[in-house]
C-alpha positions as a Markdown table, in Angstrom:
| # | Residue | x | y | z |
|---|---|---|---|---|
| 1 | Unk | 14.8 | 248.8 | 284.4 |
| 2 | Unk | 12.4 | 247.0 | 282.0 |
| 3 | Unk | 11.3 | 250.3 | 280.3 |
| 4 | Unk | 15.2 | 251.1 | 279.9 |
| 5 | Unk | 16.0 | 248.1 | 278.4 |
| 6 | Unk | 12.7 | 249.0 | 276.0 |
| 7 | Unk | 14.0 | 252.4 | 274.9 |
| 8 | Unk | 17.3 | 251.0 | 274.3 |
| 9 | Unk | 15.8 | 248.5 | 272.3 |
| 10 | Unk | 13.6 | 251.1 | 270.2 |
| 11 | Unk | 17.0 | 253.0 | 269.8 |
| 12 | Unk | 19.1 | 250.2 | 268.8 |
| 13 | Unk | 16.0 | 249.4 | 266.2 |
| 14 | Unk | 15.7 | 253.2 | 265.1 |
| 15 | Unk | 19.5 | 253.3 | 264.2 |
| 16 | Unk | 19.2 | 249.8 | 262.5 |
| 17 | Unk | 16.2 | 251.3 | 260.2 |
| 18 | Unk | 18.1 | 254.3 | 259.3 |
| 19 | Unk | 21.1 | 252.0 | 258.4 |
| 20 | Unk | 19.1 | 249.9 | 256.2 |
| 21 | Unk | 17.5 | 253.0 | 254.3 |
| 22 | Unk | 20.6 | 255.3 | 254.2 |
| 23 | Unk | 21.9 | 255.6 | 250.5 |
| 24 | Unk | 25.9 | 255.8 | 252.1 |
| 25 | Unk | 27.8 | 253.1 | 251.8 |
| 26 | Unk | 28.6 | 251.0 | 255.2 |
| 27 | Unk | 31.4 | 249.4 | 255.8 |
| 28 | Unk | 32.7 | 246.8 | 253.3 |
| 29 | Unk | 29.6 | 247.3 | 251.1 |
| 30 | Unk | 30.6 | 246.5 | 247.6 |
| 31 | Unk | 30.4 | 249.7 | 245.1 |
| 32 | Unk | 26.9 | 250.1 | 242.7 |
| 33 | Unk | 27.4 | 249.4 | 239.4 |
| 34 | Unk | 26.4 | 252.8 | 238.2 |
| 35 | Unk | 29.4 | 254.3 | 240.4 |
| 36 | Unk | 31.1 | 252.7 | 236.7 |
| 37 | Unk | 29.6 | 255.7 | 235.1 |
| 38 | Unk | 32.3 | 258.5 | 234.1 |
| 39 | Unk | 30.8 | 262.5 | 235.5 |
| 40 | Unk | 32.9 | 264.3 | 233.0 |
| 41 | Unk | 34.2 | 264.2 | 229.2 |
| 42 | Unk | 38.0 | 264.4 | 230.4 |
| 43 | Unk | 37.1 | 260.7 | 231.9 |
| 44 | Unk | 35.1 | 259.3 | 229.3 |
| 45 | Unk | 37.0 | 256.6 | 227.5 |
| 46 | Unk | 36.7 | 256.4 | 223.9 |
| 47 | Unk | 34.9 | 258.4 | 221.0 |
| 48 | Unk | 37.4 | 260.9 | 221.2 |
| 49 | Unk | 36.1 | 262.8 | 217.9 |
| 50 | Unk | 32.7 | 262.6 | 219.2 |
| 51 | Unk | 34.2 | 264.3 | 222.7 |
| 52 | Unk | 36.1 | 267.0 | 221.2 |
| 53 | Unk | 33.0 | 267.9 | 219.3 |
| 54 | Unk | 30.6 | 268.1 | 222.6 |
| 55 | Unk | 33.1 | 269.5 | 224.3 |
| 56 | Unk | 34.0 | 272.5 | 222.0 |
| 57 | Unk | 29.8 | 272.6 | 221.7 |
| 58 | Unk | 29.2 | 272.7 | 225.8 |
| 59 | Unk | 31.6 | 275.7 | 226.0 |
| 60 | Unk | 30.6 | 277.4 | 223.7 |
| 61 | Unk | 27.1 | 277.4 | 225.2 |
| 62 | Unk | 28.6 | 278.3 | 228.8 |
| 63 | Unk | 30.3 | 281.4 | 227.5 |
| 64 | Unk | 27.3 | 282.3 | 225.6 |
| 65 | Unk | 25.2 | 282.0 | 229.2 |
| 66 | Unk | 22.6 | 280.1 | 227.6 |
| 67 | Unk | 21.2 | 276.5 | 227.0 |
| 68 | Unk | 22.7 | 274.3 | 224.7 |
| 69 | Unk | 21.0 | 273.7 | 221.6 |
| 70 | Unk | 19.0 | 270.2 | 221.7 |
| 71 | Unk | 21.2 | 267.0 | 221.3 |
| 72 | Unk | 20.7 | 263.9 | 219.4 |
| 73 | Unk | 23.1 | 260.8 | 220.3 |
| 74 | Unk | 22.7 | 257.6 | 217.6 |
| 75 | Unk | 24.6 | 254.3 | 218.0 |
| 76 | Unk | 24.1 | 251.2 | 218.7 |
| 77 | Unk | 23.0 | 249.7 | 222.7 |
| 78 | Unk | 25.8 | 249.9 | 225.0 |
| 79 | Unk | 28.1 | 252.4 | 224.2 |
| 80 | Unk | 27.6 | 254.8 | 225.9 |
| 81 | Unk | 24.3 | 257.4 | 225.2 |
| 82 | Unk | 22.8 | 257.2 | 228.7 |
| 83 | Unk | 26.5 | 258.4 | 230.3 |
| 84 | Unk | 27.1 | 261.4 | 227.5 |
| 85 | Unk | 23.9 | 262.6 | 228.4 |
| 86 | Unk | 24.3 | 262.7 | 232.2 |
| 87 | Unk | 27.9 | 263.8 | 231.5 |
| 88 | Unk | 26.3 | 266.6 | 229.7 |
| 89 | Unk | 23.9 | 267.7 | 232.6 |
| 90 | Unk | 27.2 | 267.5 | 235.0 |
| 91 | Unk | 29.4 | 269.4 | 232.9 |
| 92 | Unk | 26.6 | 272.3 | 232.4 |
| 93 | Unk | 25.9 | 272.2 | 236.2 |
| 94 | Unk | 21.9 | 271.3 | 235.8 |
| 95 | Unk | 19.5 | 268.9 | 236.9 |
| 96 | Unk | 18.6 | 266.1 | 233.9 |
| 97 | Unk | 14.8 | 264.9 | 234.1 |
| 98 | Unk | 15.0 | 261.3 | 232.7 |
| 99 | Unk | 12.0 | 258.7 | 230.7 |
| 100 | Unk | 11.6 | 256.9 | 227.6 |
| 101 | Unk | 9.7 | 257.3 | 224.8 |
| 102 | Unk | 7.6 | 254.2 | 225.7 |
| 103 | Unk | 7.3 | 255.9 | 229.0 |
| 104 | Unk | 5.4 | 258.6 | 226.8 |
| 105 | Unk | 1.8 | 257.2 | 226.5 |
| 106 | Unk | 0.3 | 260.3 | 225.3 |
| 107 | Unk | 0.5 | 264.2 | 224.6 |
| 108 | Unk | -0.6 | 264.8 | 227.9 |
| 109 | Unk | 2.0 | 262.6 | 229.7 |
| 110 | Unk | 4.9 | 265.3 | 228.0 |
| 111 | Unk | 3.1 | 268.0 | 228.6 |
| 112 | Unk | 3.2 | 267.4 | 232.4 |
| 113 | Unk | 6.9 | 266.8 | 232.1 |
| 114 | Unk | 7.9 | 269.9 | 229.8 |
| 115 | Unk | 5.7 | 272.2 | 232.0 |
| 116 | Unk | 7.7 | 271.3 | 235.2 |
| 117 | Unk | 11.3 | 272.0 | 233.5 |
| 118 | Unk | 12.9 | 274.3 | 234.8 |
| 119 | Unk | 15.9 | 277.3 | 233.3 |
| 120 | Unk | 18.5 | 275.2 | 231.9 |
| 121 | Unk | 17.7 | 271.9 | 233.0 |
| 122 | Unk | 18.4 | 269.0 | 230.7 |
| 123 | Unk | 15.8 | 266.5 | 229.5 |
| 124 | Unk | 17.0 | 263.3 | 228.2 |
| 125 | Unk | 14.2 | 261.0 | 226.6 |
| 126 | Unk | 15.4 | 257.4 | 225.9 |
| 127 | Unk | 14.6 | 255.3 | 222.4 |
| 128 | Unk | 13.3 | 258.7 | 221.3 |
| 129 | Unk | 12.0 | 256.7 | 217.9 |
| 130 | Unk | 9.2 | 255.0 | 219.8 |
| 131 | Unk | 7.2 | 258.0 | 221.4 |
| 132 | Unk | 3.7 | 258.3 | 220.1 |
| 133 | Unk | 2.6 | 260.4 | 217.5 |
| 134 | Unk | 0.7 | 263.2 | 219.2 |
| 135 | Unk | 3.9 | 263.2 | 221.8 |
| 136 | Unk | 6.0 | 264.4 | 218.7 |
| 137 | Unk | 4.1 | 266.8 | 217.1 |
| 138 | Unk | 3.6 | 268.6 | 220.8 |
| 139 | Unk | 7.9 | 267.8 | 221.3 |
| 140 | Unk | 8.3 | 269.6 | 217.7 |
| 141 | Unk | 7.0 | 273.6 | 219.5 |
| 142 | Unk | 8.6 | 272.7 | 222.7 |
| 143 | Unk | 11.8 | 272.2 | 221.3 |
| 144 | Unk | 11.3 | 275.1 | 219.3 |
| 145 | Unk | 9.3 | 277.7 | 220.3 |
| 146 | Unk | 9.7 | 276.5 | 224.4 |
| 147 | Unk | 5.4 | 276.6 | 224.5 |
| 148 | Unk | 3.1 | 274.4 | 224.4 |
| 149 | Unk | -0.6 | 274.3 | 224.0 |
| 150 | Unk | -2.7 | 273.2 | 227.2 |
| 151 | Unk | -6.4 | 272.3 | 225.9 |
| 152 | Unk | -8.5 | 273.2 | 228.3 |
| 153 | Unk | -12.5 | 271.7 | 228.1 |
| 154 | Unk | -14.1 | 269.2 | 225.8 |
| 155 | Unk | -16.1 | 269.5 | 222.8 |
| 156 | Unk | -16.9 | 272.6 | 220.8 |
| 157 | Unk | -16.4 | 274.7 | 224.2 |
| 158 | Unk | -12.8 | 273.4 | 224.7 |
| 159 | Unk | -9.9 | 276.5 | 224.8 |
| 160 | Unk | -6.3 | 275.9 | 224.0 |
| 161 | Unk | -4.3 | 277.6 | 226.2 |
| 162 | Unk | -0.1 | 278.4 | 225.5 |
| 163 | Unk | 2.0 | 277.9 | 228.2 |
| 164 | Unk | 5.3 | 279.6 | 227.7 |
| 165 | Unk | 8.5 | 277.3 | 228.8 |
| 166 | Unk | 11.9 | 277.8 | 230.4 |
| 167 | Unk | 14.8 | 277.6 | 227.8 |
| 168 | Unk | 15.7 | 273.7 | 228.1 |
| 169 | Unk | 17.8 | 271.0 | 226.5 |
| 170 | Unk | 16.5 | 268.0 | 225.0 |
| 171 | Unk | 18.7 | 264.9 | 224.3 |
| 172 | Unk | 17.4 | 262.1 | 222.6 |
| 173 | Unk | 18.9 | 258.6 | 222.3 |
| 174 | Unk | 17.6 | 256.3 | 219.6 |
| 175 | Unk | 19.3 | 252.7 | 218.3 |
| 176 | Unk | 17.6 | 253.0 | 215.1 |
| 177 | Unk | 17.8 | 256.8 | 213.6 |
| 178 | Unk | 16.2 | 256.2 | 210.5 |
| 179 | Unk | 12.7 | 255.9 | 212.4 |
| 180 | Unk | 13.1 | 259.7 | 213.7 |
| 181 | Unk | 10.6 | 261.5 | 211.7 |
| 182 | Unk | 12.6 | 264.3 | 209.7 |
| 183 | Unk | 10.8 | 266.9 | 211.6 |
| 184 | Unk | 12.1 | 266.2 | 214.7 |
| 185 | Unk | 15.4 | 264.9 | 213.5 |
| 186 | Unk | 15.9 | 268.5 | 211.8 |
| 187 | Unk | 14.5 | 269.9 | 215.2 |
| 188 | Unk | 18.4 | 268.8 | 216.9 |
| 189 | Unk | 21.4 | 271.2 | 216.6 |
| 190 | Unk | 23.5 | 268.8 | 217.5 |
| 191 | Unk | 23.9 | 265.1 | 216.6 |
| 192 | Unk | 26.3 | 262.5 | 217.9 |
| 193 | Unk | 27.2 | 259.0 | 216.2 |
| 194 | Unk | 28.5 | 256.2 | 218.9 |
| 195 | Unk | 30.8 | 254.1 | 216.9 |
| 196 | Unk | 31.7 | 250.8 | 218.0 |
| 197 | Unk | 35.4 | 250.8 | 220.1 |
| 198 | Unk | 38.6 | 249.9 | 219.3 |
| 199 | Unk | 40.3 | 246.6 | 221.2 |
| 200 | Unk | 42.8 | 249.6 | 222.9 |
| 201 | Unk | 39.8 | 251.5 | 223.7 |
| 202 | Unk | 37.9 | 248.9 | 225.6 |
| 203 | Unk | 41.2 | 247.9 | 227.3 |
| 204 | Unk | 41.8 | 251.2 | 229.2 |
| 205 | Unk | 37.7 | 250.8 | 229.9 |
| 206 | Unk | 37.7 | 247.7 | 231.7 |
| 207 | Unk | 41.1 | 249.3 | 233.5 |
| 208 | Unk | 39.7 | 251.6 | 235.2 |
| 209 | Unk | 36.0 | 250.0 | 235.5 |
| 210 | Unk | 38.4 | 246.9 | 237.2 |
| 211 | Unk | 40.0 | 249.9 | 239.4 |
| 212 | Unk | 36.2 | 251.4 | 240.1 |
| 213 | Unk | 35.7 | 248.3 | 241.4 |
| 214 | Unk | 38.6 | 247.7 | 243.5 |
| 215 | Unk | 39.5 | 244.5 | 241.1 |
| 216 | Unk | 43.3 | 244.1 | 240.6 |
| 217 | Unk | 43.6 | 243.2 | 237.0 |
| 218 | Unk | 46.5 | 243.0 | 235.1 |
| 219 | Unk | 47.0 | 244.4 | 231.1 |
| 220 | Unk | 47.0 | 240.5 | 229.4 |
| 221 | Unk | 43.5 | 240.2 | 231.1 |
| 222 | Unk | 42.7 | 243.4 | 230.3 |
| 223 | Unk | 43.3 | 242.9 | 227.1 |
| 224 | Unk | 41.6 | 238.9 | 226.9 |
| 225 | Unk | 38.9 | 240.6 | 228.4 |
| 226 | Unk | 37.9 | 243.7 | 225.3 |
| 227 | Unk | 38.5 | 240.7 | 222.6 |
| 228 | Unk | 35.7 | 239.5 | 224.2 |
| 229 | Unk | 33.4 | 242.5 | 224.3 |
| 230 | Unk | 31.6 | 242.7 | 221.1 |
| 231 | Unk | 33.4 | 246.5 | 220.8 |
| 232 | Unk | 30.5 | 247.4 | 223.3 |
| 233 | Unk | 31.7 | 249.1 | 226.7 |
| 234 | Unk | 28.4 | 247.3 | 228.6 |
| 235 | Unk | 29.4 | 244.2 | 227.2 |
| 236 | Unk | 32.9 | 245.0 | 228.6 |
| 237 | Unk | 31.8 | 245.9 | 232.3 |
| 238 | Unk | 29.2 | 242.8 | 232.2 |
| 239 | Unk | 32.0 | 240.6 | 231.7 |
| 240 | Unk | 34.0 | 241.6 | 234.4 |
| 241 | Unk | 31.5 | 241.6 | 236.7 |
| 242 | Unk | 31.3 | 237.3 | 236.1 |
| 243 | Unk | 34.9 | 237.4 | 236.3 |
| 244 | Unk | 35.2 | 239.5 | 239.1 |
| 245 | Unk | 32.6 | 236.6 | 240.6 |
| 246 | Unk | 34.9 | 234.1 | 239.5 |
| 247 | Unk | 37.9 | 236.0 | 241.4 |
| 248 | Unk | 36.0 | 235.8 | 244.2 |
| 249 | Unk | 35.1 | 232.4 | 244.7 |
| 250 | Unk | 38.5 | 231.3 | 243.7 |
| 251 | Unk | 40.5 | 233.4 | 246.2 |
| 252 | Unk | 42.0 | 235.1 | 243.9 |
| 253 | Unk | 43.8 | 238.8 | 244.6 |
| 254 | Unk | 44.7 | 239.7 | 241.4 |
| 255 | Unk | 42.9 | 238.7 | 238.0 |
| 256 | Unk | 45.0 | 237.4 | 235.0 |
| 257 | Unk | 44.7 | 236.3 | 231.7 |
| 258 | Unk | 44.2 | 232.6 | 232.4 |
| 259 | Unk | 41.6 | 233.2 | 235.0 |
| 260 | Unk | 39.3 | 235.5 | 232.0 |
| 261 | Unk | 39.8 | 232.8 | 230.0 |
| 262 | Unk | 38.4 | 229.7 | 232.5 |
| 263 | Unk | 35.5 | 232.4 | 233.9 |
| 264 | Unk | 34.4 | 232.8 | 230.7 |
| 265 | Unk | 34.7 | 229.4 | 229.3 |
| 266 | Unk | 32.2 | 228.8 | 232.0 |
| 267 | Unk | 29.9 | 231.4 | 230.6 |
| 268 | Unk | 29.9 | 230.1 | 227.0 |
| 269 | Unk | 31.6 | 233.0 | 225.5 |
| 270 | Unk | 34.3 | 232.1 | 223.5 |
| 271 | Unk | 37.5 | 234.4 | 221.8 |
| 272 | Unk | 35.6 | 236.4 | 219.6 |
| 273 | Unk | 33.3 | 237.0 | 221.9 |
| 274 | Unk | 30.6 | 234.9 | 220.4 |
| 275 | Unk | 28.0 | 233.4 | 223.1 |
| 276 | Unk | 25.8 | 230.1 | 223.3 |
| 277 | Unk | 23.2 | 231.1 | 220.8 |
| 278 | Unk | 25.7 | 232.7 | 218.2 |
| 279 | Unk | 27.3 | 229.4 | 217.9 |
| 280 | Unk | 24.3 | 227.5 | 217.5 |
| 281 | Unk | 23.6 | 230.1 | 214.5 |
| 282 | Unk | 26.9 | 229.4 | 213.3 |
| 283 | Unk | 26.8 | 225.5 | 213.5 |
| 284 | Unk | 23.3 | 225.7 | 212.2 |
| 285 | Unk | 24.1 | 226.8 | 208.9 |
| 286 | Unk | 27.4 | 225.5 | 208.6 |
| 287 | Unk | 25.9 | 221.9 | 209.8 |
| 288 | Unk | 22.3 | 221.8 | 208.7 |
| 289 | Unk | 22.3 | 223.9 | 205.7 |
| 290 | Unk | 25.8 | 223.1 | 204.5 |
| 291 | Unk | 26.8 | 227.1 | 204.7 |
| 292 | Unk | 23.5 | 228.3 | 203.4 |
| 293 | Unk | 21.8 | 230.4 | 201.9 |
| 294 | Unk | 19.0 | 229.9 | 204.8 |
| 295 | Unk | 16.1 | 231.8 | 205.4 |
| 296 | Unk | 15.2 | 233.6 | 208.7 |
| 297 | Unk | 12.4 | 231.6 | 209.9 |
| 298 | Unk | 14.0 | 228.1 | 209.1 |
| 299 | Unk | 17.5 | 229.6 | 210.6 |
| 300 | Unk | 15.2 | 230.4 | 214.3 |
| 301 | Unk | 13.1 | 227.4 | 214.3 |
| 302 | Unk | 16.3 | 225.2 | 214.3 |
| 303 | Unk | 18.1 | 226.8 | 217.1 |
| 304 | Unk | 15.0 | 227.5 | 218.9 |
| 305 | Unk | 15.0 | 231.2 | 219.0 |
| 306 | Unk | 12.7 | 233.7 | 217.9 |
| 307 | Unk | 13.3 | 235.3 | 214.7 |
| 308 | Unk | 13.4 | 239.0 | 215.7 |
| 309 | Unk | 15.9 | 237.6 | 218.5 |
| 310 | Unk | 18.2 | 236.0 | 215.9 |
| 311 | Unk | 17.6 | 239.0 | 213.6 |
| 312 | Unk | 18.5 | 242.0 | 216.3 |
| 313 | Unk | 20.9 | 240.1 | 218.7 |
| 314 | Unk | 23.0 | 237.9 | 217.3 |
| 315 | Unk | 22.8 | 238.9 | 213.6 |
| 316 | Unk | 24.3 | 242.5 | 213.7 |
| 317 | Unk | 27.5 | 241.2 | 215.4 |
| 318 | Unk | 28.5 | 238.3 | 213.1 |
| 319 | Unk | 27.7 | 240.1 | 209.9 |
| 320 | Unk | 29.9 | 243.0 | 211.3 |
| 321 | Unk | 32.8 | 240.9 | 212.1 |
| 322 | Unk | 32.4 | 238.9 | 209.1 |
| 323 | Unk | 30.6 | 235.3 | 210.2 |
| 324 | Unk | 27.6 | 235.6 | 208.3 |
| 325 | Unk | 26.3 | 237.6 | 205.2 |
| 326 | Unk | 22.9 | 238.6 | 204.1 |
| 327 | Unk | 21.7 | 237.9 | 200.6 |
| 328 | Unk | 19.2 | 237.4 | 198.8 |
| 329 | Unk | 18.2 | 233.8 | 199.0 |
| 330 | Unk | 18.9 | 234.3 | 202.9 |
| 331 | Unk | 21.9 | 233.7 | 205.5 |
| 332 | Unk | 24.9 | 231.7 | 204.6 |
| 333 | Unk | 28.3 | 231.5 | 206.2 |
| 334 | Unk | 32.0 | 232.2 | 205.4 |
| 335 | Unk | 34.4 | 231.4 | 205.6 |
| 336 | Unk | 35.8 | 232.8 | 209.0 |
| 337 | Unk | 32.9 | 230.9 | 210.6 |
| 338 | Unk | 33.7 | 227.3 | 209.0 |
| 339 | Unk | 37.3 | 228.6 | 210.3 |
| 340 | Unk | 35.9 | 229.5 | 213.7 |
| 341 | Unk | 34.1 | 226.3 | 213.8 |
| 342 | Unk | 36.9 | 223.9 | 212.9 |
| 343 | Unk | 35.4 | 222.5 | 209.8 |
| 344 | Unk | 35.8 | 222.5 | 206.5 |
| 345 | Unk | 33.7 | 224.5 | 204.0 |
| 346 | Unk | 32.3 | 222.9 | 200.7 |
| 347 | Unk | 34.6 | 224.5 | 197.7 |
| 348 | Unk | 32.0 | 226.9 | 196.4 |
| 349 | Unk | 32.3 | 228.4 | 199.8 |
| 350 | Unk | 36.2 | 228.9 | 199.8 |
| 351 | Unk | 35.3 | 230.1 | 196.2 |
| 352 | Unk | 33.2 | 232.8 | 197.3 |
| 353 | Unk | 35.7 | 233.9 | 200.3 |
């Protein structure tokens, strides 16, 4: 009896493991966030130049029965390189081998990767700007030639040996394009700009994200919600991830506009989408420099931020949508952000906007 009750308890364990380690959902388990990610250009939202392009690109390719020539996608964080290059893998049927160019140490590090391809498959290599030098020059004749040169040895005995490659595909993703070395920017037949989305865009985004995620949400909140998003479909899905959290804690079945608003209030996120530490920005300048023009350093040590975190996070969003300017003497504000603010700018500000 005891050694029954043992190898039931072993069983009951054994099950219990192989619950805990199985990749299938159980139950009520709540959906990954990558299940967010669209598998195919027909449900892609937005960039519907940019699809049509890739689209009309990826067929021909298929009917041709070969690779794809290499892709380069460009844009700014969040909208959407990562997912057109795993759409692309899915659409062409092929595995995709995924790494950064930090990743990428040295030569030999690419080498190892290139060398295991195999016909067809797709190679996406993230922040391609930052790999090393060495990396590059050896990416320039696998790209394309499809070789590379194994050195084999040390000193004056060392060999270099060619190692002939499968046809692949290479698509890079870099935030900052003007740091690709012409030589392997030229080495791309195709490239891809990511443009920051519409309002109605982001809208039918969070929709179906919200529907992903089996969160009732109606159009108003919807549409509270992609004011809020900086034009960035990450952005978009963050945020109603916190609401979705907020929904939850409330009771709530169904998410409305007044309930984006208060979740988000909570957050520090205002209606234009500006955060904590844009505001601060703003009411720096507009408070302790009387609208500017402020330099960079003095701007960061008063709100307590880095400069390279003022500079690459908050700065590219409020010059876009028109809060701050660059000049030469510095930073100062317009005056949409005295508006924003509620105060009232000196009159050589209203002169100037």
């Amino acid at each position: 009896m005891p050694d029954t009750l043992q190898a039931q308890g072993f069983n009951d364990a054994q099950e219990e493991s192989l619950r805990i380690i199985s990749a299938e959902p159980q139950n009520n388990e709540q959906i990954s966030d990558e299940e967010l990610r669209p598998d195919t250009l027909d449900t892609f939202i937005g960039q519907p130049q940019l699809k049509a392009q890739m689209k009309l690109f990826l067929d021909a390719a298929q009917l041709r029965g070969v690779a794809p020539d290499h892709i380069l996608l460009a844009g700014p964080p969040g909208l959407g390189k990562t997912t057109l290059s795993m759409i692309v893998a899915h659409e062409l049927g092929v595995p995709i081998r995924v790494t950064s160019g930090p990743a990428i140490q040295h030569a030999g590090d690419l080498a190892s990767i290139v060398s295991s391809l195999e016909e067809g498959e797709v190679l996406f290599i993230d922040e391609i700007h930052r790999l090393p030098r060495a990396a590059e020059e050896l990416l320039y004749i696998a790209m394309e030639d499809f070789r590379v040169d194994v050195m084999v040895g040390k000193g004056p005995g060392a060999s270099s040996i060619p190692l002939t490659l499968p046809r692949f595909t290479v698509i890079g993703a870099t935030t900052r394009e003007g740091m690709l070395p012409s030589p392997l920017r030229a080495r791309f037949g195709f490239t891809a700009h990511l443009d920051y989305y519409p309002t109605s865009e982001l809208e039918k985004l969070i929709l179906r994200s919200a529907d992903v995620l089996g969160i009732h949400v109606d159009t108003e909140a919807a549409y509270e919600l992609s004011l809020r998003s900086r034009g960035t479909p990450r952005v978009a899905n963050r945020l109603l991830r916190r609401v979705r959290d907020w929904a939850i804690v409330h009771g709530l079945s169904e998410v409305n506009a007044d309930a984006v608003r208060d979740a988000l209030e909570l957050y520090q996120i205002d209606s234009e989408g500006l955060d904590r530490l844009d505001i601060a920005v703003l009411n720096a300048i507009c408070r302790q420099f009387n609208g500017g023009p402020v330099g960079l350093n003095n701007l960061a040590a008063m709100v307590g931020e880095e400069s390279e975190t003022v500079e690459t996070v908050c700065e590219p969003y409020l010059v876009r949508e028109g809060f701050l300017a660059r000049t030469p003497r510095g930073r100062i504000a317009t005056g949409k952000a005295w508006s924003h603010l509620g105060l009232t700018p000196p009159n050589d500000v209203t002169s100037l906007f």
